[in-house]
N, C-alpha and C positions, 0 to 999 in steps of 0.2 A: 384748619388742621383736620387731616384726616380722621376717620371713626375710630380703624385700628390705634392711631397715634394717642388718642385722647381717652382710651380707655387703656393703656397702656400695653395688649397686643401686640404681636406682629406680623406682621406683614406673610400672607400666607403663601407658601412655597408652593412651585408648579403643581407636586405632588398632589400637594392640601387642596390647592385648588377645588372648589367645589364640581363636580362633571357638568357637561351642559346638561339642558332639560329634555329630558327624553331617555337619558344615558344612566347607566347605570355601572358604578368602576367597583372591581371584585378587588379584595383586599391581592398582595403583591404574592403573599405565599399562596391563596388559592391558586392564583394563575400556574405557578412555578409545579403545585403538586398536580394539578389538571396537564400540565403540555409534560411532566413525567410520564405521567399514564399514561398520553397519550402516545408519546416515544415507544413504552414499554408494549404495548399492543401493535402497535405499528409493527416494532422487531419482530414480536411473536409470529404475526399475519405470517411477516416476509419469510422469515426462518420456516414458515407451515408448508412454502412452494418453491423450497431454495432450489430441487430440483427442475425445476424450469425457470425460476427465476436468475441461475445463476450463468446458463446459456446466454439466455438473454441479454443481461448487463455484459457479458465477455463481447458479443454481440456489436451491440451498444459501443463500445470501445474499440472495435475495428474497425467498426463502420467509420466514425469520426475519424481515424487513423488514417484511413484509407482514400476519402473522399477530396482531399486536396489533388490525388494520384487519379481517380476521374474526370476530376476538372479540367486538370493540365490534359490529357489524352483528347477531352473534348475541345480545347483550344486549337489544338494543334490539327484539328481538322479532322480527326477519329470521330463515326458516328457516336450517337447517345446510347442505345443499344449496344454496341461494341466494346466501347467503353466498358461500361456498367457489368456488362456479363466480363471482361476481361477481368479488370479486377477482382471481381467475384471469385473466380474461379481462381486466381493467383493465391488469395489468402485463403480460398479454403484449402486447396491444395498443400499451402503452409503448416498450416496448420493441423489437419489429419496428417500429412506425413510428419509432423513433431510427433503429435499422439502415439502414434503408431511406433515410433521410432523408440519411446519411453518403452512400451508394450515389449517390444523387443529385449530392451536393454534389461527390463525386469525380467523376461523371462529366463535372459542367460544369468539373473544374478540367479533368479530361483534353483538353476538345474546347478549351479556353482559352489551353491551355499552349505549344503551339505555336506562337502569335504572339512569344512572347519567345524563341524557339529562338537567334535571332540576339544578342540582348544575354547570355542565359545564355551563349552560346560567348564573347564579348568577355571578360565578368567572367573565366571558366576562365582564358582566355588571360592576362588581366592577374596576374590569381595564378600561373600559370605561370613568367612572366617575373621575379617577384617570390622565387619560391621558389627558383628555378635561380640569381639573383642574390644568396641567404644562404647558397649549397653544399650544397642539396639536388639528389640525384638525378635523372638523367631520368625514370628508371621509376618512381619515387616520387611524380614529380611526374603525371605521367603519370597514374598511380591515385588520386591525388586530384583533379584538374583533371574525371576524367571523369564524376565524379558532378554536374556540373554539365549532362550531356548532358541534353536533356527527355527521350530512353527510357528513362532510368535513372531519372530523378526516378520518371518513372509505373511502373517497373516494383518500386521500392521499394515504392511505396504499395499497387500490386497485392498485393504478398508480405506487404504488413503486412494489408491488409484482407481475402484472401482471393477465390475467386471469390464469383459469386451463390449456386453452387449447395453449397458448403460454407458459406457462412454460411444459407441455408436449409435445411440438414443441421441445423447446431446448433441454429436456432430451434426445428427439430420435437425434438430434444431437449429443451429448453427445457420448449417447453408441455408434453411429455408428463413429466416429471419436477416440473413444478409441478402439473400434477394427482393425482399419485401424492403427492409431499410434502403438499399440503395435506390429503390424504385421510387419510393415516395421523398428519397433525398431531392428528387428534381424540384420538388416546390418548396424546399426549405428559405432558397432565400428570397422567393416571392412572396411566403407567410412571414417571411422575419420583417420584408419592407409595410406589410400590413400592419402587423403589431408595432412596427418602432411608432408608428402615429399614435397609439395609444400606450403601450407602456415600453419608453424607449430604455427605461432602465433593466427591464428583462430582456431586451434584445442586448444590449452591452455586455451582460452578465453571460448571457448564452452563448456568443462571442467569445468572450475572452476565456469562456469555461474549456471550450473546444481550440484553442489555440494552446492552451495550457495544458490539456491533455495530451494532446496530440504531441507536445513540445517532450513533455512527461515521458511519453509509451515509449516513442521513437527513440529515444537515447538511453532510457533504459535498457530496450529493447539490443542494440547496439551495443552495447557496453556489457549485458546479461550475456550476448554470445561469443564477443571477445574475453569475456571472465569465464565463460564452461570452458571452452578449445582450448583454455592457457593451462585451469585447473585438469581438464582430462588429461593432456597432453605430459603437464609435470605427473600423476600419478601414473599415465601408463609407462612412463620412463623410471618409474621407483616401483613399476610392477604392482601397485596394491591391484587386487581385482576389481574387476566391475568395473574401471576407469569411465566407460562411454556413460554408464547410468549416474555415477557422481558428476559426473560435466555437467549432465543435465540438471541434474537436482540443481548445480550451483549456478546454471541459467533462470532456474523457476526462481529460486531463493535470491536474486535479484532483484527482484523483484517488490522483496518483502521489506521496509524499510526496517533498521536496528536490528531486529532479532534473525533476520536471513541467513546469514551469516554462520552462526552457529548452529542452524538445521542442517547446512550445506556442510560442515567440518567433522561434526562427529560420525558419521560410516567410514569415511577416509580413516579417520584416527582408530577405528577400530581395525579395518582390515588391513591399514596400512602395519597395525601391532601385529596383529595375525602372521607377515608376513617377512616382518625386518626386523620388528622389537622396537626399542625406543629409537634408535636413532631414526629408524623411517618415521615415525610418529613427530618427530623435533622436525624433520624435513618439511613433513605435510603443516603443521603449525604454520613456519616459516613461508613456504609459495601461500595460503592460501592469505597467509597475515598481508605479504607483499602486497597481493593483486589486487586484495580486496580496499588494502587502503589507499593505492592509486590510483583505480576505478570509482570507488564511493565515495570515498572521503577528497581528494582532488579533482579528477575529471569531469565528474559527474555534477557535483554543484556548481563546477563552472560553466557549464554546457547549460544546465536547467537553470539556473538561474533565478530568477521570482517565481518562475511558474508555480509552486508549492504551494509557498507562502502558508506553510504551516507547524504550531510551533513542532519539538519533538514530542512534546508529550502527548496531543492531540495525535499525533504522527501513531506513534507507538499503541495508543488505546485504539486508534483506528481498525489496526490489523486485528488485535482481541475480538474487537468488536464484530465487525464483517467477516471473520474466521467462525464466529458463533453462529450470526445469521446468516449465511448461504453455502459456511465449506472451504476447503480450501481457495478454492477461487475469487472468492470472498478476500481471504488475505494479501493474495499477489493482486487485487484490482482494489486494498482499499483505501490509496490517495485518490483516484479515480472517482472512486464514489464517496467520500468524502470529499473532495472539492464538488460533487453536483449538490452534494445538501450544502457546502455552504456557497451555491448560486442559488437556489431553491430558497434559501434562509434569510440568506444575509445580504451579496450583491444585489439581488434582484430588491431589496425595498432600500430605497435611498435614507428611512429611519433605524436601519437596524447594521448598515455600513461601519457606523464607528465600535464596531464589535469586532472589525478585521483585525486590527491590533491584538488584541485581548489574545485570538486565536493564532497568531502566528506572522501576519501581515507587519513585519519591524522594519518598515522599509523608513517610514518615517520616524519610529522609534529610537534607531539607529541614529538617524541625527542631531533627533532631540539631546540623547546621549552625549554626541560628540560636544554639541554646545556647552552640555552640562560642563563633561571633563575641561573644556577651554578655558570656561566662565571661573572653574574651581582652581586652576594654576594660575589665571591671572589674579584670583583672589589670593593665591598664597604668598607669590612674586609679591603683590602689591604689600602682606602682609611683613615680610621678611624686609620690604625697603626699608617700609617705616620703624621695625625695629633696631635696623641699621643707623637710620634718623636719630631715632631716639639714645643712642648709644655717643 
């Protein structure tokens, strides 16, 4: 009989396990309050250089996007050079002419916006009255009445958009970082055939991270411009202003998982009030309620499909999170970079996999489930015979 058994002991669990000799194992909460901190400085770092950090990962995301449309050009007998610079130029050209095209659309909201100075103060005022009348605050009321000021309105949008001359900072980052990525894209899958002999599990991981994205962008991406053209399209036919700069918003805001949605609805609802009253306001509810829920909520997860594979609420923290540290760019790219940490984290170590679940990964979850519900109606059938038996 064993030593444990006969001093009456037991048998000691993985955990209890003694470490091998040499090893020394930190109790479970240091671990957990040490990889905190170390998150928390991490974010800080990254939040310290969002302005070039945040090109970059935009970057980073095109390039992926784009490189299958390389390939194909270089099969088809298009030099390597020609190629490479073709595509280059096609997305950056996309892309500054998006930019640009916001730029525009702000500036006609800007020089527009002023004609409703007087009914934006009305509305403040009648929310004022309103608020002081359910025993809120002066000052309270005060800081929220004033965001209905037109300098505030345009001085938000400045701070969200930036000047001209920092979004042309980052464009020339942009292009010089996609000429540099697509150049050294040539030996990606010679270094990936290198590494799969030693860790073929971060080659798998890296794989399917860029299949997934790529699956991610392009259909969002698609689905983000047929959701602006439909949304500008309904408000310039119900006349609210600024139609072409809400399109766009509700192309960006596509972007955004959960909360998108309602970034993109409230300027319509305000200026579609501005200009119809409620029933324009009930209209705009309605197209944007329609489009959005057979774009997002139908099309869209048919099309993407696993590629996610994360839960909502991870979903939803994500955007908070990546919206803190780099900006709004941050937000519209943070499934994107939230599934590279979890390749970086989780795929890439075959010990830390059974964590997919936990985060969103219910593929097998799902069946466990179904099992369950099977196993629980044959257990009730069976239960209901025998009462019938017994009867």
């Amino acid at each position: 009989m064993s030593h444990s058994l006969s001093t009456g002991s037991s048998p000691l669990s993985p955990d209890d396990a003694p470490a091998p000799s040499g090893a020394r194992r930190f109790p479970r909460a240091t671990v957990i309050l040490v990889a905190l901190a170390a998150a928390t400085v991490t974010a800080a770092g990254l939040s310290s250089i969002r302005g070039i950090l945040a090109p970059v990962l935009l970057t980073l995301v095109l390039t992926i996007c784009a490189h299958p449309v390389r390939t194909g050009l270089e099969r088809r007998g298009v030099p390597h050079g020609l190629a490479t610079g073709s595509v280059i130029l096609v997305v950056f050209v996309l892309l500054a002419g998006f930019t640009y095209t916001v730029i525009i659309a702000f500036a006609q909201f800007a020089t527009m916006l002023p004609q409703y100075s007087q009914q934006l103060s009305e509305i403040g005022a009648t929310i004022s009255s309103w608020l002081q009348s359910i025993g809120i605050g002066a000052a309270q009321v005060q800081e929220m009445v004033s965001s209905f000021d037109p300098s505030n309105i345009l001085s938000f949008f400045t701070g969200v958009l930036g000047s001209v001359f920092s979004i042309t900072g980052a464009l020339v980052i942009v292009l010089t970082m996609l000429i540099l990525m697509s150049a050294d894209a040539v030996y990606v899958p010679t270094i990936m055939r290198q590494l799969s002999t030693r860790k073929p599990q971060l080659v798998a991981a890296i794989g399917e991270y860029a299949k997934n994205v790529r699956r991610y962008m392009v259909v969002t991406t698609v689905l983000g411009v047929a959701q602006g053209v439909l949304n500008a399209l309904a408000l310039w036919i119900m006349q609210v202003p600024a139609a072409l700069l809400w399109g766009i918003l509700a192309f960006l805001c596509s972007f955004i998982p959960n909360i998108g949605y309602f970034f993109a609805i409230i300027p319509p609802l305000v200026f579609g009030f501005l200009v119809g009253g409620w029933p324009t306001v009930i209209a705009v509810v309605i197209v944007y309620g329609i489009i959005n829920a057979v774009v997002q909520s139908i099309i869209q997860p048919r099309v993407v499909g696993n590629a996610v594979s994360l839960s909502q609420t991870i979903t939803f923290f994500s955007v908070l999170f990546w919206a803190v540290v780099i900006g709004p760019i941050g937000a519209i790219l943070a499934v994107p970079l939230t599934l590279l940490a979890r390749t970086v984290l989780i795929d890439a170590d075959p010990n830390a996999r059974w964590w997919r679940p936990a985060i969103g990964d219910t593929t097998e979850t799902r069946t466990i489930m179904k099992e369950d519900d099977a196993a629980a109606k044959r257990a009730r059938k069976a239960q209901q015979a025998r009462r019938k038996a017994a009867k």
